[in-house]
C-alpha positions, 0 to 999 in steps of 0.5 A: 453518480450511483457508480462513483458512490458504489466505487467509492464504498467499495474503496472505503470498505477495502481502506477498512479491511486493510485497516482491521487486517493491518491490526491482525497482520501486527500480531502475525509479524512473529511469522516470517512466511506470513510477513513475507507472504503478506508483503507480497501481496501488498506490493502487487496490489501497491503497483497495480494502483499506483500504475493506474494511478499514472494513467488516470490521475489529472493532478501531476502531484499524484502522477508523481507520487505514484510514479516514485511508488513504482520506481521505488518498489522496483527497488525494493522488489530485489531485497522482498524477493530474497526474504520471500525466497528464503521463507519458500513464498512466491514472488511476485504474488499474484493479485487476489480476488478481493485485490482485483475487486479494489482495483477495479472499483477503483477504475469505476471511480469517476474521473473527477473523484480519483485523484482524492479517493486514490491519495486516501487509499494510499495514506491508509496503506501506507499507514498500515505498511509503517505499523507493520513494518515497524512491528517486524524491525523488531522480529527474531528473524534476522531476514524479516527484520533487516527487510523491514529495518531497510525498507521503513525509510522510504515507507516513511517518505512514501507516507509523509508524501502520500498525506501531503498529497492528500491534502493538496487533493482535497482528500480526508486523511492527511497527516496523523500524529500517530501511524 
């Protein structure tokens, strides 16, 4: 029980970083290495999760959805890896420490608590990645923003799915108003 509660926190925690470095990533859009960079960075964690997700998740709603995050990404993959190479970044970005530390807390989680503590890790990413996103449709940079203006629909539709989902779960995000 101590496991599944530290794991949790450990999660909890992540959720509120990326939540108090979202809010200082929005300011950082004006710098396109730093958005390309960044966005590499989220994408590698995003895919390490939602693959764990696939194997470990007993709903088949979050199998699902963390199925078409991956399909998806793929996709996306091939419009980020041009903006990152036009702005000298490395792609696909190698998992940091704290990423690794998310990942692993999350492999922690008891198995009965993933599902809902995965969809509330997802809901608050994806959440994030709108804000940030929608700040860099607006960048001077024509790159970044086309990026950003092309990948907002499915960040939207990864979103709305993510808080239906959670809901379905028993999860504590569900749907926001206000991204």
């Amino acid at each position: 029980m101590k496991k599944v509660i530290l794991a949790a926190m450990v999660l909890m925690l992540a959720g509120c970083e990326q939540t108090h470095s979202g809010a200082t990533r929005f300011s950082l859009m004006t710098d396109p290495a730093t958005f390309a960079a960044q966005t590499a960075s989220d994408r590698a964690l995003e895919e390490a999760m939602a693959q764990l997700a696939m194997r470990r998740a007993k709903s088949d709603d979050v199998k699902s959805y963390a199925q078409r995050v991956v399909v998806d990404g793929l996709q996306n993959d091939k419009l980020l890896q041009v903006v990152a190479q036009q702005n000298k970044v490395g792609f696909p970005a190698p998992l940091s420490n704290a990423d690794l530390a998310k990942i692993h807390a999350l492999t922690d989680v008891a198995h009965d608590q993933f599902d809902r503590i995965f969809m509330d890790t997802m809901v608050d990413s994806q959440r994030n990645a709108f804000r940030n996103f929608t700040a860099a449709a607006k960048s001077a940079d024509a790159g970044i923003s086309e990026y950003a203006k092309a990948s907002l629909p499915v960040i939207r539709d990864h979103l709305d799915n993510a808080e239906r989902v959670d809901v379905l779960v028993g999860g504590g995000l569900g749907p926001s108003s206000g991204y």
